[in-house]
C-alpha positions in Angstrom: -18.8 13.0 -7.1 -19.0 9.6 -8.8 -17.8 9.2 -12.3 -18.8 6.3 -14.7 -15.7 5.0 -16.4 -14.8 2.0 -18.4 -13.4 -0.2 -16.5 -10.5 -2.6 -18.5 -9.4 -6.2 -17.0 -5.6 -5.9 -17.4 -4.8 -8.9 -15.9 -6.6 -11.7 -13.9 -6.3 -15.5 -12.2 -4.6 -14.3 -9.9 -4.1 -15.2 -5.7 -4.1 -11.5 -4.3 -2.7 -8.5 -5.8 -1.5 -6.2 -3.2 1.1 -2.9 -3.4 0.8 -1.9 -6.9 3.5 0.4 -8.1 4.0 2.2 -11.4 7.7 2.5 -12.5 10.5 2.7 -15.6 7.1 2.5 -17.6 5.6 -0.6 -16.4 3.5 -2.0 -13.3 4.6 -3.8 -10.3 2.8 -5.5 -8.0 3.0 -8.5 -5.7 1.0 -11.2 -5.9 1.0 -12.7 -2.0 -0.5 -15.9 -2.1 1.1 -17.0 -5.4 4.2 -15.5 -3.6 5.5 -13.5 -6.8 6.2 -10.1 -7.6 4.9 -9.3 -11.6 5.6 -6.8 -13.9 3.5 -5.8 -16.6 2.8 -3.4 -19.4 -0.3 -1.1 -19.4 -2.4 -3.0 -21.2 -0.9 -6.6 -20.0 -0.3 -8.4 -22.7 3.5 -8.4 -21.3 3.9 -10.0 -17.8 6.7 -10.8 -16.3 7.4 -12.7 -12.7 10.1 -10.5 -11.4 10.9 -12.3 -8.2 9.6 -15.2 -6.4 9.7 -15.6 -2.6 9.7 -18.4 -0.1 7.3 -15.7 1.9 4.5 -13.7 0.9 5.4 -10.3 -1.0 3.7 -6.9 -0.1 4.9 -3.4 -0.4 8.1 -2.4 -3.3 10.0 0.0 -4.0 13.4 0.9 -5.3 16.7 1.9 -3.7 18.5 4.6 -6.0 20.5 2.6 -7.7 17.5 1.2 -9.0 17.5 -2.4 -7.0 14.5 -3.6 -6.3 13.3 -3.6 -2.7 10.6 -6.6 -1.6 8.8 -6.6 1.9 9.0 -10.3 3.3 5.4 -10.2 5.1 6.0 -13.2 7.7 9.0 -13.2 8.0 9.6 -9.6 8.8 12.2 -8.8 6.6 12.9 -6.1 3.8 14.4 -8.3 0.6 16.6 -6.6 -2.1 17.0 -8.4 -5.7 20.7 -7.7 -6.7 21.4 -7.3 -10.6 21.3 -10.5 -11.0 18.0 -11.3 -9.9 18.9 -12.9 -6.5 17.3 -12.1 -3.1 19.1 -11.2 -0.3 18.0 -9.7 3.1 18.3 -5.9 2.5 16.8 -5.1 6.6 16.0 -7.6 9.4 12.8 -6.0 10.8 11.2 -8.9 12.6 12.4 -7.3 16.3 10.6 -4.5 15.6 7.5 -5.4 14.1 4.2 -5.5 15.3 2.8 -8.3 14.0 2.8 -8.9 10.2 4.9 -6.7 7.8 2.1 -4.5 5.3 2.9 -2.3 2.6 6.1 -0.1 2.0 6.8 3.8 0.5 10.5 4.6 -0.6 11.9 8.4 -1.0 14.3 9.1 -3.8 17.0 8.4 -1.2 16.2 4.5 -0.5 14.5 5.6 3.2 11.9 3.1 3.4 9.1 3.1 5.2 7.1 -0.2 6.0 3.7 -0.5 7.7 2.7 -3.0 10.4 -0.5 -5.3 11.4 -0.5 -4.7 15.0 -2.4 -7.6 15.3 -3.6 -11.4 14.2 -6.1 -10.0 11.3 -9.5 -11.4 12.3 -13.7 -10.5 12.3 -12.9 -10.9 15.9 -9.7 -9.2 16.8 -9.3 -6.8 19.2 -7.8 -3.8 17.1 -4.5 -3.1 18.8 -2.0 -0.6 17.9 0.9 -1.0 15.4 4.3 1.0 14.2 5.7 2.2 11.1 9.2 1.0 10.7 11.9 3.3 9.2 15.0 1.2 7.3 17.5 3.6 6.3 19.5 3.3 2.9 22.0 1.2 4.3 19.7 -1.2 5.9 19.6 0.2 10.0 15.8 -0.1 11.1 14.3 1.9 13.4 10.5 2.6 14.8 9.4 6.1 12.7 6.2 6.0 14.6 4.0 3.8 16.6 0.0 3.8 18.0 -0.9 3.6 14.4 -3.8 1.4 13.7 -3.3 -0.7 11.1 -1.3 1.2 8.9 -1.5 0.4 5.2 -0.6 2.4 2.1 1.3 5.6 2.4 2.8 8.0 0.1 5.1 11.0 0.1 4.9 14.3 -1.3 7.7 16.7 -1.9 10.7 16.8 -3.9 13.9 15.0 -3.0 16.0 17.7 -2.2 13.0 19.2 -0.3 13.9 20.2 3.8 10.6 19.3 4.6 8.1 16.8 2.8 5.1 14.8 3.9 4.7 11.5 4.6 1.0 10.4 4.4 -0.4 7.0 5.4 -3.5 5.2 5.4 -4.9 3.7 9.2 -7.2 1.2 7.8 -8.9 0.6 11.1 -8.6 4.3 11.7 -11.3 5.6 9.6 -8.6 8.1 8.2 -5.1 9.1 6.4 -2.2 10.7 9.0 0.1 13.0 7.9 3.9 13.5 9.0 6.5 15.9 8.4 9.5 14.1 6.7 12.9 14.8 6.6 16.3 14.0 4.7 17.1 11.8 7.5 14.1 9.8 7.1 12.8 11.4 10.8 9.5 12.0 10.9 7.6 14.7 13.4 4.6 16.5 13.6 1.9 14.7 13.5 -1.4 15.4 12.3 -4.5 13.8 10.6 -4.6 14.4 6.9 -8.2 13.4 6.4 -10.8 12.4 8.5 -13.6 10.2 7.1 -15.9 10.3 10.5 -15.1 10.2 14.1 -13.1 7.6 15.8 -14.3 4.0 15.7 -14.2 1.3 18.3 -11.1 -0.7 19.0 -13.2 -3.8 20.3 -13.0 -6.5 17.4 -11.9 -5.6 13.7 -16.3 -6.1 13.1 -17.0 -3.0 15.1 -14.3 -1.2 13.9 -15.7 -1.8 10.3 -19.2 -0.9 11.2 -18.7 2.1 12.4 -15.9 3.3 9.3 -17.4 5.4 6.5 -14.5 4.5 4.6 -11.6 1.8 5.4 -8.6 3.4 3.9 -6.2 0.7 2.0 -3.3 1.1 -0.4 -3.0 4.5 -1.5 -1.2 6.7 -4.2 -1.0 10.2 -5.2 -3.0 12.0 -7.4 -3.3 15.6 -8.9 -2.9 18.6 -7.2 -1.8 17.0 -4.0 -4.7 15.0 -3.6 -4.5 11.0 -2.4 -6.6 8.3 -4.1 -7.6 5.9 -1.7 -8.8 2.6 -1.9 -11.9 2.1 -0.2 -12.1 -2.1 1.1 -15.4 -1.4 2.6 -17.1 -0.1 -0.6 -16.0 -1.5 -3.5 -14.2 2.4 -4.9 -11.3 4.3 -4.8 -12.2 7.6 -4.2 -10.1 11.3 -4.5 -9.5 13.0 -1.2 -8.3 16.0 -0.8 -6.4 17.2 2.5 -9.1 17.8 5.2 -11.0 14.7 3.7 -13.4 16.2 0.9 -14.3 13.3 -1.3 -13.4 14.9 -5.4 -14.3 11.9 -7.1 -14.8 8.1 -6.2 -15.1 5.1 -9.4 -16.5 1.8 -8.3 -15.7 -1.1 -9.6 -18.5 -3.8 -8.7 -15.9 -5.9 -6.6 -13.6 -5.6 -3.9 -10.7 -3.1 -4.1 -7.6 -3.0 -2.2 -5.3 -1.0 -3.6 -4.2 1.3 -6.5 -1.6 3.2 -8.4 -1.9 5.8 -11.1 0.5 5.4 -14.4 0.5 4.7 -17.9 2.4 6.9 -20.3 0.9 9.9 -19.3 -0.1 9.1 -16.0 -3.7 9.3 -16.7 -4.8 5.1 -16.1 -5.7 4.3 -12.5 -4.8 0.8 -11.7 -7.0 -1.4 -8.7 -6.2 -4.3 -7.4 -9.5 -6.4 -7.4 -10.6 -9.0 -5.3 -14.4 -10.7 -4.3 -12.6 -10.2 -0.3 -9.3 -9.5 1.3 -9.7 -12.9 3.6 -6.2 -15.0 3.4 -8.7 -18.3 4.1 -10.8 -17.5 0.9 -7.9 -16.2 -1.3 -5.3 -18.6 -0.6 -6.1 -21.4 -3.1 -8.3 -19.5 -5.4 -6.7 -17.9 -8.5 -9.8 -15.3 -8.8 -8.4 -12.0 -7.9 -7.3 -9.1 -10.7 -6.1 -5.9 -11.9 -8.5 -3.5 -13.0 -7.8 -0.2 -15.2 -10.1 2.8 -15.7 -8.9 5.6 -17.8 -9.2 9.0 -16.1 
């Protein structure tokens, strides 16, 4: 169902906000083409540039001792800001990559788990497969999974001490969210799709693939009662799936969404990261993108 909310500008003139993350009581998120990663309180009248990069940011996280962890999206690495606020190559991922690095998820344990292009982003493309990288807390990298298509957003649900949790991401060219079975190790098996939104699309050019997706699945975050919101880049929404892919509730925003994050003091504020397109030739050297709030 579609709910009419209020929708709050929290923060704009922005490049492209990407990855947006809600933790110790404010919200992170990167900023790629201004090449910054922000922090800011709910409301944002308190922004702070956390880190700036050489590179363009994308997915965070945090390692448990509470250091920051920055994906490096070119230059395929996985960045960690020490206490003093210094960068320093946490994970050298560039071998393994497909293509461009995309958004990250980290467990309570500092297993990270960064998502992949697969291929030069284009109308034209030819939509080619991609992996999901695994770096371990102590910075080994391995391939958790691969013949993804373009992985995005991800989260995991279980507790930390759990034998068994699931890892869920979003295949943005996939026209649905996969789920895998996660372990302590940071191993992941089994398989499966979490939610289908139609049946497969063509691989022939990124168009087709487009054209034929009821929804194109971006960043991601979890919501209540197991359920996933998803940001929707074709439609302007994030919606509320449930597991099997029943739609719960969707808000549209009237622009381009590309991610989102649920926080605020009581966790009751989704956050979406607005843009008029997600195309790096029309975002690059404009400062119009922002960060949207609707109070659920």
């Amino acid at each position: 169902m579609t709910t009419a909310s209020a929708i709050t500008t929290v923060l704009d003139g922005r490049a492209f906000l990407e990855c947006p993350r809600w933790h110790d009581g404010r919200l992170w998120v990167s900023d790629l083409y201004a090449k910054e990663v922000l922090s800011l309180d709910a409301d944002g009248t308190d922004v702070r540039v956390e880190a700036t990069l050489t590179d363009q940011p994308s997915g965070l996280g945090w390692l448990p001792d509470g250091r920051l962890l920055i994906v490096s999206m070119i230059d395929g690495a996985l960045l960690v800001r020490d206490g003093d606020g210094a960068l320093k190559v946490h994970s050298d991922v560039s071998a393994l990559a497909t293509g461009k690095l995309n958004d990250m998820v980290v467990d309570a344990a500092g297993h990270a788990f960064i998502s992949t292009f697969g291929f030069e982003f284009r109308s034209r493309s030819y939509v080619e497969s991609a992996v999901l990288i695994h770096v371990d807390p102590s910075g080994r990298a391995d391939v958790a999974a691969n013949d993804l298509l373009f992985p995005n957003g991800s989260v995991i649900f279980g507790d930390a001490d759990d034998a068994v949790r699931t890892l869920v991401i979003a295949e943005s060219m996939g026209n649905r969210l996969t789920a895998f079975d996660l372990d302590p190790a940071g191993r992941l098996s089994n398989r499966r799709v979490w939610a289908a939104f139609g049946p497969e699309v063509p691989r022939t050019s990124v168009r087709d693939a487009m054209a034929a997706s009821q929804v194109a699945p971006d960043g991601i975050c979890a919501g209540a009662d197991g359920t996933i919101w998803v940001a929707d880049a074709l439609h302007q929404r994030v919606i509320r799936v449930a597991e099997g892919g029943e739609i719960l509730d969707e808000k549209t925003f009237g622009t381009g969404v590309f991610a989102c994050a649920v926080g605020g003091d009581t966790a009751d504020v989704l956050f979406a990261c607005a843009a008029p397109s997600s195309s790096e030739h029309q975002r690059r050297d404009t400062r119009d993108a922002s960060l949207l709030s609707i109070t659920l």
